[in-house]
N, C-alpha and C positions, 0 to 999 in steps of 0.2 A: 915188444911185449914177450914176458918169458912164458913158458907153457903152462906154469899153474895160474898167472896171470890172467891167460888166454881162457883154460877151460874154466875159473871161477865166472867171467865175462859172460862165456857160453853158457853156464849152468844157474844165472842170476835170469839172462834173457830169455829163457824158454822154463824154468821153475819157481821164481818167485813171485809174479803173480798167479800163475794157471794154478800152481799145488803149492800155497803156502807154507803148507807144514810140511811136504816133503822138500823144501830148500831151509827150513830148519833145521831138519835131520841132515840134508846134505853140507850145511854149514857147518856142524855139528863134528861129523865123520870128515869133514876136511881138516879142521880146527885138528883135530885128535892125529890126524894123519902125518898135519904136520911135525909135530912132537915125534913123531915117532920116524922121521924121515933118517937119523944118524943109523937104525937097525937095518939100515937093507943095503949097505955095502952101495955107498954112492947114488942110486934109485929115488933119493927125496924128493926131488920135483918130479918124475913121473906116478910117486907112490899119491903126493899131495895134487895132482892133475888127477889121476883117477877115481881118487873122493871126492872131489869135484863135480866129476861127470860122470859116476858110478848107478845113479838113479835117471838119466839123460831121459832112458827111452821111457818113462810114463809120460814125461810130458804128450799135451794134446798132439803137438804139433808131430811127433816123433813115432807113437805107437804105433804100432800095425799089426804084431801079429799076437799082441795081450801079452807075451815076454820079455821084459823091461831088457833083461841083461841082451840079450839077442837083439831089441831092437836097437837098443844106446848104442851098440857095437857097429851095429851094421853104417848107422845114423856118421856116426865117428866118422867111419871109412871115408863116409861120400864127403864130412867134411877135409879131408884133408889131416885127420890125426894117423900119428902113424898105425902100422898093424900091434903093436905091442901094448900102445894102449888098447885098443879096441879089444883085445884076448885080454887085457887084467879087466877090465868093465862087464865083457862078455861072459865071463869066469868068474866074476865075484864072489864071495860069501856062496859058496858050494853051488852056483845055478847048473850047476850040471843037471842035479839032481830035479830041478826046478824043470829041467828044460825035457828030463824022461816022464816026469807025471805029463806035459803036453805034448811028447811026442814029437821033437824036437832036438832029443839029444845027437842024432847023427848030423844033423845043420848045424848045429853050436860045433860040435869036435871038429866037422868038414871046414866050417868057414873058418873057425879062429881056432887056435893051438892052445891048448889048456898050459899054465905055469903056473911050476911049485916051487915056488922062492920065498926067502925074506918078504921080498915087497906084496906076496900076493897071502902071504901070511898077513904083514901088515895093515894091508886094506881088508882082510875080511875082520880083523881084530878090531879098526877104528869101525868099520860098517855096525858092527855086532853086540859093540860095548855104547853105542848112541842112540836113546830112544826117537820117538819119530818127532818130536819135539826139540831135538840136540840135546837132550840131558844124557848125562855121562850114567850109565847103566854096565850092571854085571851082566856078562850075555846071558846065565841061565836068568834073569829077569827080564832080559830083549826076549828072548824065548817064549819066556810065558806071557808078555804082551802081544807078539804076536799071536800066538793060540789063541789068545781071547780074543782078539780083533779079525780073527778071520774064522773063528770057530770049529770044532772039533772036524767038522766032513768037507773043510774046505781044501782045494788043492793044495793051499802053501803051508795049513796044519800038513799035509800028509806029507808031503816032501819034504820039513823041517824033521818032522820025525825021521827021517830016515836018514836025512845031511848030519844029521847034530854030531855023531862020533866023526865026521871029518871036521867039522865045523869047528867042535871041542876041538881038538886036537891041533889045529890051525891059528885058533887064540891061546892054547897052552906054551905054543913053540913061542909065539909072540911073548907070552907074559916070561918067557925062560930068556931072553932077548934081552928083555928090558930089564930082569934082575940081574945078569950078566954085567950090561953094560947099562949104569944108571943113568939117565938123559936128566 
């Protein structure tokens, strides 16, 4: 079994029943992922493995410390993926930022190694551009969905607001990629 094989395996058995709709959206942001696997300089099956298993850690079975990307990553590790996924999972779609509103960001940097590539552009572009349903969304409309589903004083309003210019910036390079080189 190849690796995107493997993590889509993983990420049916522990999200498709527990969080229906978030294995929608993880379908959704695979499906996108894979399209986009020709921009990352040979990366396609790790880019479409980490869409995959990019949301791992809400699963019931998985959470621990209420940090998706932090726990998916750590979760990784003990299964047996390498560290490179676990650092694009860990590091997704700006959780840096995610991870200094809970005080947490010296544990993310300590344990997994932040990367700024193609592929980690790519995964924050398919993550950002798929509503939670897998509908193919502009991210400033991902944006504003999430604001309204977590509301103005919630942590992940407060920490999108503050992500969004890397965030932007990360789906910019992406959509500069794909005008480049048409898939």
């Amino acid at each position: 079994m190849n690796l995107s094989d493997r993590a889509s395996a993983v990420a049916q058995q522990h999200l498709a029943e527990a969080l229906p709709r978030r294995w929608r959206h993880v379908q959704g942001v695979a499906a996108k992922a894979r399209r986009l696997g020709s921009l990352t300089n040979n990366d396609d099956e790790i880019l479409e493995a980490a869409a995959w298993l990019h949301d791992i850690g809400y699963s019931p079975g998985i959470a621990n410390t209420g940090f998706h990307a932090l726990d998916g990553a750590r979760w990784l590790i003990r299964q047996g993926f390498e560290p490179r996924m676990a650092g694009l999972v860990a590091h997704h779609s700006c959780a840096l930022y995610e991870a200094e509103e809970r005080g947490l960001a010296d544990t993310l940097a300590a344990e997994f190694p932040y990367e700024e590539s193609s592929t980690s552009d790519a995964l924050a572009y398919a993550d950002m551009t798929t509503g939670p349903d897998g509908q193919d969304l502009r991210v400033e409309a991902r944006l504003a969905e999430i604001r309204l589903r977590y509301g103005p004083d919630h942590l992940v309003t407060r920490f999108w607001q503050r992500a969004e210019p890397a965030l932007m910036a990360s789906v910019r390079r992406t959509e500069a990629r794909m005008a480049a080189q048409p898939m």
